[in-house]
Structure formats: C-alpha cells, structure tokens
C-alpha positions as CSV (number, residue, x, y, z in Angstrom):
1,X,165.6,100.1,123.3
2,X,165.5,97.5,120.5
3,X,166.9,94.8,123.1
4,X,165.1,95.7,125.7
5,X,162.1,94.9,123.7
6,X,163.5,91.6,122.4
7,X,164.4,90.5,126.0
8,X,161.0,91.7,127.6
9,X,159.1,89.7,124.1
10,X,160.6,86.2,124.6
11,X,160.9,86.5,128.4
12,X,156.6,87.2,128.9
13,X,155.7,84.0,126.6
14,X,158.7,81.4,126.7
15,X,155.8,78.9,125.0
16,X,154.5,81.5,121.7
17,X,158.4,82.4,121.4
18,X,159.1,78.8,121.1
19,X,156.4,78.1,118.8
20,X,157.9,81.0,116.9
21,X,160.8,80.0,116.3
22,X,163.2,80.8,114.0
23,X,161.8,83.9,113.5
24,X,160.8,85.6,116.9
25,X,164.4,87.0,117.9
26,X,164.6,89.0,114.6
27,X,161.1,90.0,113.7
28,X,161.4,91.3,117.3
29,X,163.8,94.0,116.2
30,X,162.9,94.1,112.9
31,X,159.2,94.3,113.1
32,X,158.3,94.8,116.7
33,X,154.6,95.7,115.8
34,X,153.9,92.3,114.6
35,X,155.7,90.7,116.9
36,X,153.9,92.6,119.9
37,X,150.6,92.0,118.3
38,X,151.5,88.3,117.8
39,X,152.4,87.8,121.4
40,X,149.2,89.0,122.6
41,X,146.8,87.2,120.5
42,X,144.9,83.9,120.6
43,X,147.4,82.0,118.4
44,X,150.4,83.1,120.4
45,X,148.3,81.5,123.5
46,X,147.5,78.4,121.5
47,X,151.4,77.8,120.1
48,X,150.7,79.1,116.1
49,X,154.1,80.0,115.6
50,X,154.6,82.4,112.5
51,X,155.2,79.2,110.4
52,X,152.4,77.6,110.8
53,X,150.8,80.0,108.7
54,X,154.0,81.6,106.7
55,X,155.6,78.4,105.8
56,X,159.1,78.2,105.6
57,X,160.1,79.4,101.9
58,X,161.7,83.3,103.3
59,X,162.4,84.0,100.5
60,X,159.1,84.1,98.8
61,X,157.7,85.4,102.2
62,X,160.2,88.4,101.2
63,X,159.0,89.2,98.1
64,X,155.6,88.8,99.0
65,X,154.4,85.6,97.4
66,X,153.3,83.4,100.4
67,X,149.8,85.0,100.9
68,X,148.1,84.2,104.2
69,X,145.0,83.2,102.4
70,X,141.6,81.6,103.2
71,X,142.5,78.2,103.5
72,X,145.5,78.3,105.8
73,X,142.9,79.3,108.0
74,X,140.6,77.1,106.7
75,X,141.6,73.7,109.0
76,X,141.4,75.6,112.5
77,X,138.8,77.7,111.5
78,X,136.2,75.2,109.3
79,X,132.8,76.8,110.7
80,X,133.8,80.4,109.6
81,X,135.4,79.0,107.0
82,X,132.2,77.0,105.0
83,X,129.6,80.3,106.4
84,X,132.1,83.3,105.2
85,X,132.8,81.0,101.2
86,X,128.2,80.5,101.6
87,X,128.1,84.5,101.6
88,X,128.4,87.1,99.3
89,X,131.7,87.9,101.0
90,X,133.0,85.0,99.8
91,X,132.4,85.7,96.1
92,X,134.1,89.6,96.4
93,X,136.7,88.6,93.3
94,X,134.4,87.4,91.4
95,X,132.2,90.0,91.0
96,X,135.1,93.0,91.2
97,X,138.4,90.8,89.5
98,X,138.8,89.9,85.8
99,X,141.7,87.3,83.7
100,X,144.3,90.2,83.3
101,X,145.8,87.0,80.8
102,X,145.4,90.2,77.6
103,X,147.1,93.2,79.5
104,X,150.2,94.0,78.4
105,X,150.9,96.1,81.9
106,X,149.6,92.8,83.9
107,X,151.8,91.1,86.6
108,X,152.6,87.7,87.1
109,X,151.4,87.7,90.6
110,X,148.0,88.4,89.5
111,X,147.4,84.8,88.2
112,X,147.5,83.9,92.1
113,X,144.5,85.1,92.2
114,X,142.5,82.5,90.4
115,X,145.2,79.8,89.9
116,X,147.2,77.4,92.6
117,X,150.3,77.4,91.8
118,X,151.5,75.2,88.9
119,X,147.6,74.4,88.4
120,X,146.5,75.4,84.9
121,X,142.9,75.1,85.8
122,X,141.6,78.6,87.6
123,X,139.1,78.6,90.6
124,X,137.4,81.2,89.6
125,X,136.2,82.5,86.2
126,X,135.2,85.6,86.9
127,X,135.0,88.7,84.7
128,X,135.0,92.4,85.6
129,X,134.9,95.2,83.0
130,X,136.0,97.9,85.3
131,X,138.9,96.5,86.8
132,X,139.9,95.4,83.3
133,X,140.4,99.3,82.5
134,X,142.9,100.4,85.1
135,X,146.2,100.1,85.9
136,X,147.8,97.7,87.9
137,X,147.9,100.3,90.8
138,X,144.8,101.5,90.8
139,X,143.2,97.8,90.7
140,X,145.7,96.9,93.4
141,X,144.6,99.8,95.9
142,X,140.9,100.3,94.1
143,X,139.4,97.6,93.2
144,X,141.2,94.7,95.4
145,X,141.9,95.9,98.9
146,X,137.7,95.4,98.7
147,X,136.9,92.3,97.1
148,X,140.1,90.1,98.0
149,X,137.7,89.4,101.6
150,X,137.1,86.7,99.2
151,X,140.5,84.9,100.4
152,X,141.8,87.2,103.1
153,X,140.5,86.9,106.4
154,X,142.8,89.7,107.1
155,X,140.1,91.9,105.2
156,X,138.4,92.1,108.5
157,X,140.6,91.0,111.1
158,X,143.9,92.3,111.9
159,X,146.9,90.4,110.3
160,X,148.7,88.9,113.8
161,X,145.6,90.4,116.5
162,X,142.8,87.9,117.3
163,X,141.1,90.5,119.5
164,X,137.0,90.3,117.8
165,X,136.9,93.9,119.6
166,X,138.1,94.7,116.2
167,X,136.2,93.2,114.1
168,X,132.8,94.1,115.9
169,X,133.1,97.6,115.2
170,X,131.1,98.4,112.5
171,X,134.1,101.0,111.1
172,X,135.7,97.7,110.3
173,X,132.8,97.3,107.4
174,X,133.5,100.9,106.5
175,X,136.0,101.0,104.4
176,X,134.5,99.2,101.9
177,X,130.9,99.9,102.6
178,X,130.8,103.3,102.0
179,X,130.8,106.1,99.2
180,X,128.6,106.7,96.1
181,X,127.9,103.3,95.0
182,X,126.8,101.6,98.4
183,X,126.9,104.0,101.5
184,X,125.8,101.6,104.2
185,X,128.0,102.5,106.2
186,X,126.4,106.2,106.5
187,X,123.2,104.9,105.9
188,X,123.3,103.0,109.0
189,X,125.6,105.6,110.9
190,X,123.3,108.7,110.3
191,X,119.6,106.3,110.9
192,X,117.9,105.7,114.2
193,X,119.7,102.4,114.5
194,X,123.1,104.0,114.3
195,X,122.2,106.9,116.9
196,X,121.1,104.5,119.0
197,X,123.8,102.5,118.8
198,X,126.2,105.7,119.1
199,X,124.4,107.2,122.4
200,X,123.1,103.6,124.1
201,X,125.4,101.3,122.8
202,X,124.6,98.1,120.8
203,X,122.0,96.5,123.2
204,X,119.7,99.6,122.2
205,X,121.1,100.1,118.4
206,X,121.6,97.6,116.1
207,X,124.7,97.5,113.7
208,X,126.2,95.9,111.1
209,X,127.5,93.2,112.7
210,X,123.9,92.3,114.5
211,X,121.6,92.2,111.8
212,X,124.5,90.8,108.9
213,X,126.5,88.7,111.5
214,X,123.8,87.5,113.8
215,X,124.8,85.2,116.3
216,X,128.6,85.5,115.6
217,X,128.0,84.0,111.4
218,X,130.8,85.0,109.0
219,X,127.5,84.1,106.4
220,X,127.1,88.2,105.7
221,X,124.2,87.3,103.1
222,X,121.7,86.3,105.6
223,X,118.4,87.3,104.9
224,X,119.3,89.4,102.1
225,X,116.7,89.6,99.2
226,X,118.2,90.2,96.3
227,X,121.7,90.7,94.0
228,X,124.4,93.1,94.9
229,X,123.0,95.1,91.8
230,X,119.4,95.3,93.3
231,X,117.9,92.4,91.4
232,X,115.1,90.8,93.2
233,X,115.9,86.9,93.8
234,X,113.0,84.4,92.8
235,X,110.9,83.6,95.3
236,X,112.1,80.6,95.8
237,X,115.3,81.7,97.1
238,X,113.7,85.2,98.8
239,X,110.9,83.5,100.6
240,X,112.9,81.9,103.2
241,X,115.9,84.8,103.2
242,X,113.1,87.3,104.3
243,X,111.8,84.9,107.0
244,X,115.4,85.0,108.0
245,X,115.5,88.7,108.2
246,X,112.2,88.9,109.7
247,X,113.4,86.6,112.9
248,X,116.8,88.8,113.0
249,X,114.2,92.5,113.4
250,X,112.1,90.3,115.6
251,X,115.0,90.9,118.3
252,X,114.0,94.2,119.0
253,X,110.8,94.9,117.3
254,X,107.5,92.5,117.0
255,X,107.4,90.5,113.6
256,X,104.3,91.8,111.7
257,X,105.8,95.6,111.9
258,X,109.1,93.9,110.5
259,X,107.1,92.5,107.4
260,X,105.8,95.4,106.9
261,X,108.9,97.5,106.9
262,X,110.3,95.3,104.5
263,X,108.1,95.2,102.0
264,X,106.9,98.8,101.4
265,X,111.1,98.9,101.0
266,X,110.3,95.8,98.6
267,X,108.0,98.3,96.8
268,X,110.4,101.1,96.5
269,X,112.5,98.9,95.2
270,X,110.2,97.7,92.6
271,X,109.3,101.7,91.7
272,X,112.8,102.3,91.6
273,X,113.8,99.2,89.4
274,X,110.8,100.5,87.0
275,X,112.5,103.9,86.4
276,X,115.6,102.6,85.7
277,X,114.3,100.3,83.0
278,X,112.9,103.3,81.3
279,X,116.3,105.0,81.1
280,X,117.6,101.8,80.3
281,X,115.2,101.2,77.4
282,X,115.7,105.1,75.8
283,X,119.7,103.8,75.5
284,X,119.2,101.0,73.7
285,X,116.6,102.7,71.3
286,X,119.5,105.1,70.7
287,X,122.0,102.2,69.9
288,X,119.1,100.7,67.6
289,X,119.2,104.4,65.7
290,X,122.7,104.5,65.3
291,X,122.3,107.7,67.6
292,X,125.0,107.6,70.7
293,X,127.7,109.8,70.3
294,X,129.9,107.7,69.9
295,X,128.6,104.6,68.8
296,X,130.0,101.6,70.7
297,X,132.3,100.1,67.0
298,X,134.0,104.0,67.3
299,X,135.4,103.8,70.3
300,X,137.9,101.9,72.5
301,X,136.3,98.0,72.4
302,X,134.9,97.3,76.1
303,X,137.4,94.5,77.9
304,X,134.9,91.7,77.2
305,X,132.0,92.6,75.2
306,X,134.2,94.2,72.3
307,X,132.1,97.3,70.2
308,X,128.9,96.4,71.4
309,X,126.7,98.2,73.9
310,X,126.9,97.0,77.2
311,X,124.1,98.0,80.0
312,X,124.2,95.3,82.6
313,X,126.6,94.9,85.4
314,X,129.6,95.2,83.1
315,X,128.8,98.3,82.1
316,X,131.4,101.5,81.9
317,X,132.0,104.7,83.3
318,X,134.7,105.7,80.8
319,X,135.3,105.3,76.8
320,X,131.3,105.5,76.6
321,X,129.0,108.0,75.0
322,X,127.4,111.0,77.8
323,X,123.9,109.4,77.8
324,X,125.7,106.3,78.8
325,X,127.8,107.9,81.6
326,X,124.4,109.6,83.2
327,X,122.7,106.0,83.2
328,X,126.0,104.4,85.1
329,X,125.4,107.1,87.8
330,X,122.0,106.5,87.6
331,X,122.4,102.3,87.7
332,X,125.2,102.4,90.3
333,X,125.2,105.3,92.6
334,X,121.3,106.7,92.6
335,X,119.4,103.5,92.4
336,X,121.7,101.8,94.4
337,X,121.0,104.4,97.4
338,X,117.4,104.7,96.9
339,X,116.7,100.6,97.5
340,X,119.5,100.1,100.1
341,X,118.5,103.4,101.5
342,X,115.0,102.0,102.2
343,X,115.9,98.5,103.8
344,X,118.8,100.4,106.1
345,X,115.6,102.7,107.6
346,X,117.6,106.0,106.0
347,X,114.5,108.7,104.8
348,X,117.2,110.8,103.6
349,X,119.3,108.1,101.5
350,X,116.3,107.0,100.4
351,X,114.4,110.1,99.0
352,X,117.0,113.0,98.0
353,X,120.2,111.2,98.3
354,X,118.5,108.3,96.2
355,X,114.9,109.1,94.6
356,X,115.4,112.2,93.8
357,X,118.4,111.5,92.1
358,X,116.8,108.9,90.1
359,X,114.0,110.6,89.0
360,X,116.6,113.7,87.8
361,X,118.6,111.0,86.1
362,X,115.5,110.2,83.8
363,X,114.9,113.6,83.1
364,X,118.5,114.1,81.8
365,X,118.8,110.8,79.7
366,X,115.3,111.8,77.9
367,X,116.5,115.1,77.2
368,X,119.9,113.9,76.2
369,X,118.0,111.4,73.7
370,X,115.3,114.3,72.3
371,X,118.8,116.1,71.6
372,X,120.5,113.2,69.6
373,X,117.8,112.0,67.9
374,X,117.0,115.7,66.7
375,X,120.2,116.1,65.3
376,X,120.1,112.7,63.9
377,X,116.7,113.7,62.0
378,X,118.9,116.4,60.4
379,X,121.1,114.5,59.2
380,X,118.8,112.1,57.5
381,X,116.7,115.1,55.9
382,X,120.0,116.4,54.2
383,X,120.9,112.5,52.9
384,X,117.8,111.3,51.8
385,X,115.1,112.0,49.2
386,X,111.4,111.6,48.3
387,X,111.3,109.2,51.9
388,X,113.6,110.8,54.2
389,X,114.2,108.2,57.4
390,X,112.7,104.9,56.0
391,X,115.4,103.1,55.1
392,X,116.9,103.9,59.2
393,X,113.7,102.8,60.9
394,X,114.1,99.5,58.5
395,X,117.2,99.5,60.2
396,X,116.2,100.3,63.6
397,X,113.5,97.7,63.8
398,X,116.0,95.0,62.2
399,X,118.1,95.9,65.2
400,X,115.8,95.2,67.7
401,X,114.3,92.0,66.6
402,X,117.6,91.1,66.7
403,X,118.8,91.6,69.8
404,X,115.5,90.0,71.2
405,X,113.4,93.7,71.5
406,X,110.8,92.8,69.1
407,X,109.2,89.4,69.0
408,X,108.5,88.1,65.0
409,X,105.2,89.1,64.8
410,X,106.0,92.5,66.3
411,X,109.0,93.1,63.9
412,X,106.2,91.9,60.5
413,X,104.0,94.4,61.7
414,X,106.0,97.2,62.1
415,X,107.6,96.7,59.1
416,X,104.8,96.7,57.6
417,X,103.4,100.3,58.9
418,X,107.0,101.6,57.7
419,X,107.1,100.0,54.6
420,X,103.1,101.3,53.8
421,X,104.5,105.3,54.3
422,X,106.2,104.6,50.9
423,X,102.6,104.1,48.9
C-alpha cells in the first residue's frame, strides 16, 4: 500500500516532487500525511520543495531544531509578514514567555526563543511571571502552543496545507481564544453575530475573521481600543483605532448606531475598571498593614519582582495569600469577560458571566480584608500598651508614601492626626 502511494505521489506532480527532492521518495513512506498535504498545496504548485523552508542540516531537522519560523516565510510572504509583526499577534511571546536563563529544570532549546543562533543579543526582552512558575511541560503545551503565533505562521495555518478554507474558520481562533480568561470565542459563538453566521453563513453574521481580519489583514489589532489587560489606550492612539472599527460595523450596520454601541461598551468598561481599582486598592492597604496572610517576604519570592507584592499584569495565581487569589480571578477572568463581553455584543458574558462576577468579587475581598484586619487588631491589643496600634499606622502610612500612595503633604498630615491620639 506504502508503494502504491509513493508511485501515485511522484507520478501526479513530476514538478513539486522535483522540487522536493531529496526528500519526497521517503517522507512518502515515512510520513505520507505531509507529503499528501504538501502535494496539494500552493507551494507544491509554485516548486517550494521541503528545503526551501527545512534547509538541509537533517539532522537538526531530526531533533527538532530547524523551526519553520516567521521569517522563512517572511521573503515570499512580506505583506502578511510586516501586518501580522504590527499586531498584537505578533507580540504573543512577549507578553506570555520569560528568560528561563535562572531555572534549573530549563532547556537549551528555549534560548531559541529570543536568541539567533550564536547571537548573544536576544530579540525580545520579555518577562512573564506565570510561565516562570511551571514546568517545562506545562509552559511547552500551556503557555506556548498560544503565544509562539508570535513566530509560527503555523499557529494558524496548517504546517504543509495552503488551503485559507482553514484558516477562515473562526475554530481556528478557538483554541486560544477561549476559556476563563478571554472567551471570545464563545462570546462571539453564542451572540447574534455568531447565530447568524451559524444559520446564514458569513454574508449575514460576522466572525472573527471579518471584523479582526478585514479585508484579508494578518494586522488582528485593528481598531482595537485598548491593552490585552483592558487598559484604555490614550486618545491619541484610540481616536483613530475606533474610527477604524467604526468603518469595519459600518459594513453591515449604519455608522452612528456603531458609535454608539461602542461607547456605552466604552462605559462599561470604565465602571468595570472602577471596581476593580477598589479591590485593588483594599490589597495594597493590607500589604501596607502587614495584614496578608502570608505576607509577600514569607513566601516563595515571585520570578521577577522577588517578596514584594505584585498587582499588575505579573501578578500570581499560586504562592500568594487568598485575598490575592480572589483579586487574580477577579483581574483576569471576571473583568476580563465583563469589558470584552460588552464590545463582542454578548448580554450574558457581559452581565452574569462578567458583572456579576465582579461585583461578588468585591464583596469577597472586603470581607476577606474586615477578617484580617480584625484579627490583626487583636494582635496589636495583646502587644501593645497605653496606645495600642500607633506605632502600626506610623508604619502603615510610611509605607504608602513610599510606594507613591500618599503625596508629602498627605503623609505630614496624617502623621500628624496619629501622632496627636498620643496627647
């Protein structure tokens, strides 16, 4: 069966074999698959042998160190090449990769990654906490089948197919765009736009690829507002992204309802971000107590900030105190759904999949803190004398005009209204 297959591969495309060569009459019994999927794509047509993009080293092909990376498709490719490296696909390792340089379970291979080879000098300087913390597997399967789009066109398309049937299906955004932290995927799948799409095809319903990819671009950022973490940009960047977005809803609905749309989701996410910075605010208070349980110096340092508390985008979900774990769900998974739950037209995402969420998140992280800082007051009562507590909030408001909470005049006047309790 294996021969007949060989004879059948090299007799239907004497050219692509040719340009194949040497490899085509083993990888033909070897990997048929690839072979088959070769022969019937674009390249095979055009004479891109496997070479061309391989090399010639088999040996490091072998042992898996002669990536098919972005820029061996780079010089055929130049248009998708400059829009995909322009978008936010094309900075996926740098905001989900991190120098694993420290790690003593690291593998050489990694350095690939950020370094050419022999070239001391890394391309990227990127930092992730999370990765940091796992092992080589899971970061492998977890963390960088994702954000390796960065320098795989493969993330999308098929390894040896060229067929775009492929990569305009929206289940090829799926399997990174989905679950608890950024469900667009469903968001768009259970909207109106994705039953549309579903009974009427995409002429009727938008989907990922019309409103992200318009026109065929590879620039996935395209009128996109604000940071993958939900941070509005400054106008001066936003302004002309929404005008972008505005002309893509314009296809199928008139432009002052778009504008609208978009920014009472604009105000959502303002509300939203306004909740979060409340939970976020109780944390640090708790830090500048001494309060979380455990403190950040009694527990396993974080990757890159050390025993300090870390709240921003770097931020944990293990070796961290509860209060801290409630506000990563909060940051990552509910506030994330309420705002993208809003721009992808999803009521359900966006109230009790998102809002709801949020607002329950608040309520546990104030009662969490009413708890420690009870138990802290105990503590105090049994240490302390004739002014039980002063010397802490001395110490407390120290540690916020450090860190940048309490401007100078702020910090000498509460001081002062601690210090006066001791008259």
């Amino acid at each position: 069966m294996k021969s007949l297959l060989t004879a059948l591969l090299i007799l239907t495309a004497p050219f692509a074999a040719g340009a194949a060569e040497p490899c085509l009459p083993c990888h033909a019994e070897k990997t048929p698959a690839a072979v088959a999927q070769w022969q019937g794509s674009a390249h095979a047509q055009a004479g891109i042998g496997c070479e061309k993009c391989h090399g010639t080293d088999h040996d490091k092909i072998v042992k898996g160190e002669a990536k098919v990376g972005m820029k061996v498709c780079a010089p055929c490719h130049q248009k998708a090449y400059q829009e995909h490296r322009a978008s936010r696909h094309g900075m996926g390792l740098h905001s989900g990769w991190g120098c694993t340089r420290n790690l003593s379970n690291r593998k050489q291979g990694e350095c690939r990654f950020c370094h050419e080879e022999g070239d001391e000098m890394p391309r990227s300087d990127v930092q992730c906490a999370r990765f940091l913390k796992q092992s080589t597997e899971m970061g492998e399967i977890g963390c960088n089948y994702c954000h390796s789009v960065e320098d795989a066109c493969d993330s999308c398309h098929s390894k040896h197919m060229t067929d775009l049937k492929i990569v305009r299906d929206p289940n090829s955004c799926a399997k990174c765009h989905m679950g608890p932290d950024h469900p667009q995927w469903e968001m768009w799948q259970t909207s109106l736009h994705g039953t549309l799409n579903a009974s009427s095809g995409r002429n009727t319903g938008p989907d990922c690829q019309t409103c992200h990819m318009p026109k065929g671009t590879h620039n996935v950022s395209v009128g996109i507002t604000m940071s993958s973490g939900g941070v509005p940009y400054p106008a001066k960047k936003a302004d002309p992204a929404r005008a972008d977005m505005i002309n893509i809803c314009s296809a199928c609905h008139a432009p002052a309802f778009a504008k609208r749309e978009l920014e009472r989701d604009d105000q959502v996410r303002g509300q939203s971000l306004a909740i979060l910075k409340e939970a976020e605010h109780v944390i640090w208070d708790l830090n500048d107590r001494g309060l979380l349980d455990p403190m950040p110096e009694n527990r396993p340092p974080h990757p890159l900030s050390g025993p300090r508390l870390v709240t921003d985008n770097q931020m944990l979900y293990e070796d961290t105190s509860h209060i801290e774990r409630l506000f990563f769900k909060m940051k990552k998974y509910d506030y994330a759904r309420t705002v993208k739950g809003a721009y992808h037209q999803n009521p359900a995402y966006t109230h009790w999949y998102g809002n709801a969420e949020l607002k329950m998140d608040l309520v546990d992280i104030k009662s969490e803190a009413s708890r420690l800082k009870e138990r802290g007051g105990k503590k105090v009562e049994s240490n302390q004398g004739a002014h039980p507590g002063i010397e802490d909030e001395l110490k407390t408001l120290k540690n916020k005009f450090e860190r940048g909470a309490l401007s100078e005049a702020e910090y000498a006047r509460e001081k002062g209204k601690v210090l006066e309790k001791m008259r």
